[in-house]
ZAMARGU-4260 file (C-alpha; in steps of 0.2 Angstrom, whole numbers, plus 5000, padded with zeros to 4 digits):
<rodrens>
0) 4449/4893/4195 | 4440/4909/4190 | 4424/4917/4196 | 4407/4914/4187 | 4408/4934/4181
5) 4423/4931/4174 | 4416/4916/4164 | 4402/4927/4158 | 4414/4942/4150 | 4421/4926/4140
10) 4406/4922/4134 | 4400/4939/4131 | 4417/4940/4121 | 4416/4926/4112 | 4398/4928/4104
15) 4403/4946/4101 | 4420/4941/4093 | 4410/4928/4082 | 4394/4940/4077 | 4405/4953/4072
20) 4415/4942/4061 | 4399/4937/4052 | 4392/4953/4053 | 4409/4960/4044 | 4405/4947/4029
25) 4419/4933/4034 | 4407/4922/4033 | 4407/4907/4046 | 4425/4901/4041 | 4432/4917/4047
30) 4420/4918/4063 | 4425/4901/4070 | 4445/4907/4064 | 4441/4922/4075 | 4435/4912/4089
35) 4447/4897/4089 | 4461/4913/4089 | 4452/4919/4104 | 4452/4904/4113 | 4467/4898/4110
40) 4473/4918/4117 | 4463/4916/4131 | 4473/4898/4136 | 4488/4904/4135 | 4482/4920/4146
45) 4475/4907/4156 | 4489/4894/4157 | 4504/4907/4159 | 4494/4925/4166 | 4479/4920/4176
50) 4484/4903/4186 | 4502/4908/4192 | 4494/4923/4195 | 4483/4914/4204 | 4495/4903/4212
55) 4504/4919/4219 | 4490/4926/4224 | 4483/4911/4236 | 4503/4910/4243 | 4501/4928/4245
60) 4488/4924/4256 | 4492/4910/4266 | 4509/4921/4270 | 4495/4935/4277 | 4487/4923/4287
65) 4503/4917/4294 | 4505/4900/4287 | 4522/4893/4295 | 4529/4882/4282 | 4525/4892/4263
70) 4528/4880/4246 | 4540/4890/4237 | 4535/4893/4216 | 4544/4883/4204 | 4549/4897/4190
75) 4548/4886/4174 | 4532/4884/4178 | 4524/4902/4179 | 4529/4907/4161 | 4533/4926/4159
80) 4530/4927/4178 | 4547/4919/4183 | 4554/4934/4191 | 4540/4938/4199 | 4542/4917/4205
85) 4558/4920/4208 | 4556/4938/4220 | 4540/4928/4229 | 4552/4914/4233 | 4565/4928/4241
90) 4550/4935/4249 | 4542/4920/4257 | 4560/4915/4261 | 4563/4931/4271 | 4546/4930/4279
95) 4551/4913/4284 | 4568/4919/4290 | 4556/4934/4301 | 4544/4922/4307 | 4560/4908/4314
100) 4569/4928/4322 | 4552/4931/4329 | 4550/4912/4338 | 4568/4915/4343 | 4567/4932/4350
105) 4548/4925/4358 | 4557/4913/4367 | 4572/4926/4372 | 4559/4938/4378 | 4549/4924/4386
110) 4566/4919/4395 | 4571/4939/4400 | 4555/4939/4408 | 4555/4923/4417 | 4574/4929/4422
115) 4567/4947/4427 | 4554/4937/4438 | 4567/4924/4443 | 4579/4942/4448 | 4562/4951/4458
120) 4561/4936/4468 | 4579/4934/4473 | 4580/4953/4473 | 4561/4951/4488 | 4568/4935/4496
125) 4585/4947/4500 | 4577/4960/4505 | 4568/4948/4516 | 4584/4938/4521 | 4592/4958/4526
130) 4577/4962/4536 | 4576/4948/4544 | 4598/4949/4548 | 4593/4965/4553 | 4580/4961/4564
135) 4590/4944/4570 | 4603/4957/4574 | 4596/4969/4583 | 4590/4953/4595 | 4607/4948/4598
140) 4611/4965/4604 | 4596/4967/4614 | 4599/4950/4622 | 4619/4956/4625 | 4615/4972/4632
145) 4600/4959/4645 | 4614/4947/4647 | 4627/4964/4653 | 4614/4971/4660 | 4607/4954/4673
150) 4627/4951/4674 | 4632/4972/4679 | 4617/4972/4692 | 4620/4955/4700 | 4640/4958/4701
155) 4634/4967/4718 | 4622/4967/4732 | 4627/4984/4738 | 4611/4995/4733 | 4625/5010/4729
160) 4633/5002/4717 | 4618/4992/4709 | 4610/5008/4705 | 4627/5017/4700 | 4630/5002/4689
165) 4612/5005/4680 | 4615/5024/4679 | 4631/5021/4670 | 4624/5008/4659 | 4609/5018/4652
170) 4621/5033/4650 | 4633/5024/4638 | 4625/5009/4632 | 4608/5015/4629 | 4615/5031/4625
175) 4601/5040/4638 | 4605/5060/4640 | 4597/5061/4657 | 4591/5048/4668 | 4586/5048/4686
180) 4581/5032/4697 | 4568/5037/4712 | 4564/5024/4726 | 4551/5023/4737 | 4555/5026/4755
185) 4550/5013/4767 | 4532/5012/4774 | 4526/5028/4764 | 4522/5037/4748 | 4538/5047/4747
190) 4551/5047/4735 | 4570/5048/4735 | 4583/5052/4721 | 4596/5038/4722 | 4603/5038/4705
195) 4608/5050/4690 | 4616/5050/4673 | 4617/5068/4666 | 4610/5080/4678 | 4618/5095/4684
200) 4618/5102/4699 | 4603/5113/4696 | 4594/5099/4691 | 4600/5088/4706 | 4593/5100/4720
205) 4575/5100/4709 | 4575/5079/4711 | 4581/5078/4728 | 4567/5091/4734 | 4552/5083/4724
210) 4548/5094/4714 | 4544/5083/4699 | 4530/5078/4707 | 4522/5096/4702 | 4522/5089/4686
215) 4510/5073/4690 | 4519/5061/4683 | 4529/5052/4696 | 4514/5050/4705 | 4502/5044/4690
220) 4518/5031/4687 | 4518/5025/4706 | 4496/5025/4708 | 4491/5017/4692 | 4508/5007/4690
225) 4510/5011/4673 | 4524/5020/4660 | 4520/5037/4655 | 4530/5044/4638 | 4529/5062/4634
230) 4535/5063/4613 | 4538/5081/4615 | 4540/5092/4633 | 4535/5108/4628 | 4515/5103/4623
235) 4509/5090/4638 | 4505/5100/4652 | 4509/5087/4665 | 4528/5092/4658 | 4525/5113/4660
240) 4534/5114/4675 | 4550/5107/4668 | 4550/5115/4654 | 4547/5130/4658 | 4559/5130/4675
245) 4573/5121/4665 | 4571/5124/4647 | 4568/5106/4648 | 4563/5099/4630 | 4563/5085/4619
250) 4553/5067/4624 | 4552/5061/4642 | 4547/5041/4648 | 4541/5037/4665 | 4541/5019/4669
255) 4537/5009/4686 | 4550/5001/4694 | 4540/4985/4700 | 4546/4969/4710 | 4534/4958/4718
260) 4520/4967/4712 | 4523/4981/4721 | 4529/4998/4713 | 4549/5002/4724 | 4554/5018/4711
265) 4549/5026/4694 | 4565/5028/4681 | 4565/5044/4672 | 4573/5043/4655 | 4576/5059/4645
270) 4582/5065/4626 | 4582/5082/4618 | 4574/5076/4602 | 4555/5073/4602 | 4549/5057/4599
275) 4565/5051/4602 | 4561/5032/4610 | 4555/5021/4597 | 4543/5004/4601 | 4556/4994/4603
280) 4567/5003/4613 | 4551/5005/4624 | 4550/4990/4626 | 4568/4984/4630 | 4571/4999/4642
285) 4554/4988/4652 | 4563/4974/4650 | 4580/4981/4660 | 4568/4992/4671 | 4563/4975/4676
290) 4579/4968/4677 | 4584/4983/4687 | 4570/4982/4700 | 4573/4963/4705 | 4593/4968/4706
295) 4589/4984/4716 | 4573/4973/4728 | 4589/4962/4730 | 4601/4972/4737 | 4588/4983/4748
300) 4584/4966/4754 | 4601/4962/4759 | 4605/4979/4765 | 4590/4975/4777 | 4597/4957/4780
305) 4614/4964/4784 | 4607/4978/4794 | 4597/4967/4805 | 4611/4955/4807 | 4620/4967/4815
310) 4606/4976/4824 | 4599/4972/4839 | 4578/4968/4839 | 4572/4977/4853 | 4583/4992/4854
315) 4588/4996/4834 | 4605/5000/4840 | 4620/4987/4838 | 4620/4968/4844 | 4636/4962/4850
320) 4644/4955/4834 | 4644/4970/4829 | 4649/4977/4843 | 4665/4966/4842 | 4667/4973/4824
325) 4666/4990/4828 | 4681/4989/4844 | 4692/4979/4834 | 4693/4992/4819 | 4693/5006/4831
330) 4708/4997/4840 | 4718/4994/4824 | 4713/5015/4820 | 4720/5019/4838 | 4735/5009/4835
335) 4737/5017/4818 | 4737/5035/4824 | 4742/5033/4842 | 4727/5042/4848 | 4716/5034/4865
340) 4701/5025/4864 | 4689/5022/4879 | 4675/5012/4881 | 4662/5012/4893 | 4653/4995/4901
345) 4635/5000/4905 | 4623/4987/4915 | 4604/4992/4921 | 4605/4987/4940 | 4591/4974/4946
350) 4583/4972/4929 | 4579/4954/4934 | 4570/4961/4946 | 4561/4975/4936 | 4557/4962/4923
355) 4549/4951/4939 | 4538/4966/4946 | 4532/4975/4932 | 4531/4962/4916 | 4545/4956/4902
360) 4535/4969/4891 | 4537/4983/4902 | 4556/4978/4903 | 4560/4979/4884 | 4550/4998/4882
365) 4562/5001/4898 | 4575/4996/4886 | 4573/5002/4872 | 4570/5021/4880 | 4584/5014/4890
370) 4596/5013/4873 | 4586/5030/4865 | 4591/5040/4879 | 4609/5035/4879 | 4613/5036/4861
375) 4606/5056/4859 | 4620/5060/4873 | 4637/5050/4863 | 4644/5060/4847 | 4641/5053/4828
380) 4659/5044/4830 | 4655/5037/4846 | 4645/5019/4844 | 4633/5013/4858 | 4627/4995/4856
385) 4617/4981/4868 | 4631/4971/4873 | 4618/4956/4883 | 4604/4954/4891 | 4602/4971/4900
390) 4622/4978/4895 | 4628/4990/4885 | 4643/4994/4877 | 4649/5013/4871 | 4663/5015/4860
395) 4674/5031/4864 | 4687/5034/4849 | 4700/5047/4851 | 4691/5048/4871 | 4706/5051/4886
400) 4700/5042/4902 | 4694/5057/4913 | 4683/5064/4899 | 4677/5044/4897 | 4674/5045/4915
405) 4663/5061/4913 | 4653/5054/4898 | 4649/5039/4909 | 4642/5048/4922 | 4633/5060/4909
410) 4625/5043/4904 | 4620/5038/4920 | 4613/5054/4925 | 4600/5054/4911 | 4596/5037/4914
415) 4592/5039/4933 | 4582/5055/4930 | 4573/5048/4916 | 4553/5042/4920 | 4546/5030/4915
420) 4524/5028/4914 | 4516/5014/4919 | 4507/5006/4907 | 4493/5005/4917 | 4493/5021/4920
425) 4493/5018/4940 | 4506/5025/4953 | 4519/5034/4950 | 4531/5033/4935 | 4546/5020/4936
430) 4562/5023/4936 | 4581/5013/4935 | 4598/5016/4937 | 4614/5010/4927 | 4633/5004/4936
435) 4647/5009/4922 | 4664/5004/4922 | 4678/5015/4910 | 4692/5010/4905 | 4704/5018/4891
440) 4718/5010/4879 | 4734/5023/4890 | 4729/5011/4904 | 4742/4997/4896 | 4727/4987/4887
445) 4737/4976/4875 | 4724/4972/4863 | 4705/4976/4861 | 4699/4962/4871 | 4709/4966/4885
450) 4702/4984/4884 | 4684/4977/4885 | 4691/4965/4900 | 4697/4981/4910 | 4681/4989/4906
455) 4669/4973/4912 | 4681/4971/4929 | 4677/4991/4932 | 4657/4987/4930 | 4661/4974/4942
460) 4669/4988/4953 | 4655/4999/4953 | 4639/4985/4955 | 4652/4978/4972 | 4654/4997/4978
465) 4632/4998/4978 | 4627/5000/4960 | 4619/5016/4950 | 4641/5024/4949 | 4655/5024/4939
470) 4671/5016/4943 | 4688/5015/4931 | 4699/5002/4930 | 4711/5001/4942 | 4725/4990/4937
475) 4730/4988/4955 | 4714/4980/4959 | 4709/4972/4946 | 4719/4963/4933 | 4713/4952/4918
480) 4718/4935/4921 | 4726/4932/4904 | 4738/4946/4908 | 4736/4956/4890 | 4737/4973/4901
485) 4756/4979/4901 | 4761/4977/4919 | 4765/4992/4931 | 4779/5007/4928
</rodrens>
């Protein structure tokens, strides 16, 4: 179709075309020749110029507007424009080609980007699946080195060896440059360096005399039962004292040792980087201070335990098991080294007595001054125990019998000069007196119960000769029934 100002130049050109043949004397033969030639011009510019043109215009612009599927031109049909049919039927054909490479490399590129998303997920859920590996791992090895460390510190009940055992594993296994265990001493705020990991000799001496607490920390730990970490030594002023001493830098943690809410020793725990204990080391190194507390309450209980089962109530010195102990391993050490060993049987005459006139209370403080004053005049290898009731046994090793003999009477000595208050505070002061009997392992004693026999039939010598004296076996008087004494040369 044309436009309306298209149909208007026709017209205009018609009438002109027709008024000018007339004009020109053709006359109206020639004017409608004229036109009929003009019209039939202007059909065939209209049937072969103007409506392919047209045609390829309004495919022209369909392709612009991105039609999909484009007619192609049939070139018979276009007249004189068959080439230019023919090259807009390449064209169409190429834009259809570019329009299918462009759905097909949509779709690819829609796919790479799915795949890219599809990879950044797998890529975030490994990274996930790696941290959480890493995190799973580092919980194994924290509950290995709990598992090592409950087994190491209940392997023994020896308080030595527990706390040796911890010093060792926070050296190696935690990888701890310097590390030192206080305790609390029994009954009082005072401090005690039982254990260290990496401390020299000049170090050692500053522990063992308390000096730390200059600093402030071991007693901020121990009052307000809490863990104290330095990041770096040479800017807290509680740590000037060590650093400036001992050139002591890098990051320092305090931490409580508490069992049974109750705070028995502070760990120190030191590395020459600062900020060198991260949060979760912080918190596993609680985890094994707690561990190590119940192990080391544990073994202070049964050095206690043990103590007491082998200590006598009233006087603190040994009860007669251990006693027994004690004479047995010194017998097999005489025998060993052929060297003498003399004990001494000690009984307080008429503590029945005593006890009836003056009280059961009065008796014990008797006692235990009683066992007091006795042990400060033995040596450090000589053992002094409460052998029953109101008897005493002293242990002499490497003792001959005369110097035994002068040992008992140094003993009864101090014990008959001793005074004793009332505890009313009446009268005069009270006294008592001991019967001894000595007897030595050259006497022919052929095992260590024999030796004690000899030494119980000498008490019995000196209480039937009028008490407060020493006698010595006499093998010629007295003889053990079960004959374990060698006879007579």
């Amino acid at each position: 179709m044309t436009s309306p100002r298209t149909h208007i130049l026709l017209g205009a050109v018609v009438i002109a075309g027709f008024v000018a043949a007339v004009v020109a004397g053709g006359g109206w033969v020639s004017g409608i020749a004229g036109v009929v030639t003009f019209a039939a011009a202007w059909g065939f510019y209209l049937v072969h110029v103007l409506r392919p043109v047209q045609r390829l215009t309004g495919l022209a612009t369909r392709c612009i507007e991105g039609e999909e599927h484009l007619p192609r031109l049939d070139p018979t049909g276009v007249g004189g424009l068959a080439e230019v049919a023919r090259a807009f039927n390449r064209l169409t054909g190429k834009v259809t080609e570019l329009k299918v490479d462009m759905v097909d490399t949509g779709r690819e590129l829609e796919w790479t980007q799915e795949e890219l998303a599809l990879k950044e997920t797998l890529e975030r859920k490994n990274r996930i699946i790696e941290e959480t590996n890493l995190q799973l791992e580092s919980r194994i090895r924290e509950l290995s080195l709990l598992f090592s460390a409950s087994r190491l510190f209940s392997s023994s009940l020896r308080l030595d060896e527990v706390l040796s055992n911890l010093c060792k594993m926070v050296g190696q296994t935690l990888s701890i440059d310097r590390f030192v265990v206080y305790l609390r001493e029994s009954g009082d705020e005072t401090f005690t360096v039982r254990g260290t990991h990496g401390i020299d000799q000049e170090m050692r001496e500053l522990h063992r005399g308390g000096l730390l607490e200059q600093g402030e920390i071991l007693g901020t730990v121990y009052r307000e039962q809490r863990s104290i970490y330095i990041r770096d030594l040479t800017k807290d002023p509680r740590s000037r004292f060590l650093h400036e001493r001992f050139d002591l830098s890098g990051s320092l943690l305090a931490m409580p040792v508490v069992a049974a809410r109750e705070v028995i020793g502070v760990m120190f725990f030191n590395r020459p980087v600062v900020d060198a204990f991260h949060i979760d080391e912080l918190s596993l190194l609680q985890v094994i201070s707690n561990i190590g507390a119940i192990a080391i309450r544990n073994a202070s209980l049964y050095e206690i335990t043990e103590e007491l089962s082998v200590q006598d109530a009233l006087t603190g010195i040994m009860n007669r098991r251990a006693l027994d102990q004690q004479l047995e391993n010194e017998w097999e050490r005489s025998q060993r080294f052929d060297t003498p060993l003399s004990v001494i049987m000690i009984d307080v005459d008429h503590f029945k007595q005593f006890n009836d006139d003056h009280g059961h209370s009065v008796g014990d403080l008797v006692l235990k001054a009683t066992a007091d004053g006795m042990g400060d005049e033995l040596r450090k290898v000589d053992s002094l125990g409460r052998y029953g009731g109101e008897e005493f046994l002293a242990i002499l090793p490497r003792t001959e019998l005369d110097h035994a003999l002068a040992v008992a009477d140094k003993l009864r000595a101090c014990v008959s000069s001793h005074e004793h208050p009332r505890p009313n505070g009446t009268g005069g002061p009270l006294h008592i007196t001991l019967s001894a009997g000595v007897a030595c392992s050259t006497q022919g004693a052929r095992s260590y119960t024999a030796l004690l026999d000899m030494a119980d039939y000498a008490l019995l010598g000196a209480k039937q000769a009028g008490r407060n004296r020493v006698a010595v076996f006499d093998r010629s008087i007295h003889t053990p029934p079960d004959s374990e004494v060698d006879p007579l040369d």
